[in-house]
C-alpha positions, 0 to 999 in steps of 0.5 A: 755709659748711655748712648749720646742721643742727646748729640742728635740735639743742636745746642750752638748753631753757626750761620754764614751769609753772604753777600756776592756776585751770582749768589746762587753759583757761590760755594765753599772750596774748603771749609776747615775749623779747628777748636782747641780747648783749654784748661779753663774751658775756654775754646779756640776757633779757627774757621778757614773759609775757601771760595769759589766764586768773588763776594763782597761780603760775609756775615757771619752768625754765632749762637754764642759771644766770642771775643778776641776776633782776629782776621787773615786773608789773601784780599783786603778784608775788614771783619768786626764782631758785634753781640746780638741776642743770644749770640755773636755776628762777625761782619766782613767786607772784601775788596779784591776778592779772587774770583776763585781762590779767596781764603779768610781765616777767622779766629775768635775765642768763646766760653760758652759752647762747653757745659758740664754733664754730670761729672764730664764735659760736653763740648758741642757746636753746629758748625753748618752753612747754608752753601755746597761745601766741596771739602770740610774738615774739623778738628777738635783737641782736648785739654792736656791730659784730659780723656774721652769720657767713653768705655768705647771711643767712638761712643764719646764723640758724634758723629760716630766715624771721627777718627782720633790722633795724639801727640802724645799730651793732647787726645785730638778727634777729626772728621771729614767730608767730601761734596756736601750739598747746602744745608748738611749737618755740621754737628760736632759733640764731644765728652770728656773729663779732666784728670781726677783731683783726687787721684792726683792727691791720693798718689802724692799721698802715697809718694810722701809716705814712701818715702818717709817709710825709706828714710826711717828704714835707713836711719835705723839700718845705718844705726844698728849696723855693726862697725866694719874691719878695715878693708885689709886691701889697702893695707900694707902687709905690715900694717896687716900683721899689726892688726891681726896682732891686735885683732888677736889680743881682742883689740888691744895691746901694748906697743912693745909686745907689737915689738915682741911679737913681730920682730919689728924695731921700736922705731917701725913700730911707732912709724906704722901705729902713727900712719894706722892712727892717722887713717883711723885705723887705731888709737893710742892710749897712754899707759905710762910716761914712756909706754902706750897701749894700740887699740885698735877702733873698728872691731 
């Protein structure tokens, strides 16, 4: 796979202004974005702003269109989004910012900071400020399931000493940095792919046909497997010499050689080829009015 030059390219910018009581002494205590990605390449931001000093007001700049602004601080904040040229601005006025621990939190949705490289997915911003930044962190998850596009890790994603976490269905990379001075890049880029259609196809493909191959093996199995002997276990031991007597006469004899041939009366006789028949054991065959051929079923 080619090197990721084209990450040293910005292809989104964001911008923060402000607008505060000592302009020049005003930093960022912590700067975090998070930006989840969803299946239809949609991106989730969520920008957590922390300052060091009290300001009034934030315009905040975007090349791309967001939509869904959502707003959470600890003050009273009023934030909206208006489209530009090419972009977005997110407008804030505060009222009652702490003087050192003001935090805002902006979450937006947008579409426009993916594109398509070949058959991957390129996600890339710049998430730089003009102001000294104490702490950033960045966080971008992928979609379930998908992968880095890579044959080595770090070459899928810039700057090159992010870090990658899981959770086991979604492949995160993170970066962080200390004591940014203003103006630092905050250039993030990541390549990914999404799991292959055709594989996923291919292996339905081959299940169904595996399975078809067990049930047609089964059908013929089941139909060319010869007939069983009773398991003699749970006959009695009459009821076993009753069928090693007909197993002996090849299946079949007449009940009064049964009576014949085990010294059994008449009357036991018919009491065990009844209990034999109605476990399907044996069958009766009429011979005459008064006579009755055992056969037995299960050869």
């Amino acid at each position: 796979m080619k090197r990721l030059h084209f990450f040293a390219i910005s292809w989104t910018a964001l911008f923060l202004c402000f607008i505060a009581t000592s302009a020049q002494a005003v930093e960022l205590k912590y700067y975090g974005i998070e930006g989840i990605i969803y299946e239809d390449l949609s991106v989730e931001n969520t920008v957590t702003l922390r300052f060091s000093e009290s300001i009034t007001h934030l315009d905040y700049h975007l090349d791309f269109g967001i939509y869904n602004l959502t707003a959470l601080s600890n003050f009273s904040s009023d934030c909206i989004a208006a489209d530009r040229d090419g972009g977005s601005t997110i407008s804030c006025d505060f009222v009652g910012m702490p003087t050192s621990d003001g935090q805002l939190i902006l979450k937006f949705l947008t579409k426009a900071i993916i594109r398509q490289v070949d058959s991957n997915y390129q996600f890339s911003v710049n998430y730089g400020v003009s102001l000294p930044i104490n702490r950033a962190f960045t966080l971008i998850r992928l979609p379930a399931n998908n992968v880095l596009a890579g044959d080595v890790a770090n070459m899928s994603y810039f700057p090159q000493d992010g870090k990658i976490i899981s959770d086991g269905k979604h492949i995160m990379v993170y970066w962080e940095s200390d004591n940014m001075t203003s103006g630092s890049s905050l250039q993030f880029s990541v390549l990914f792919s999404k799991p292959s259609a055709v594989s996923d196809t291919m292996l339905l493909a081959l299940v169904a046909v595996l399975i078809l191959a067990l049930i047609i093996i089964a059908f013929y199995t089941r139909r060319k497997a010869p007939a069983q002997a009773p398991a003699t276990s749970v006959l009695n031991q009459d009821e076993k010499t009753i069928v090693d007597i007909l197993t002996k006469n090849e299946g079949k004899a007449l009940q009064k050689v049964l009576v014949r041939e085990t010294d059994f009366s008449k009357a036991k006789i018919s009491r065990l080829v009844k209990s034999l028949r109605e476990r399907g054991v044996v069958d009766i065959e009429p011979v005459s009015g008064r006579e009755n051929r055992v056969i037995l079923k299960l050869k």
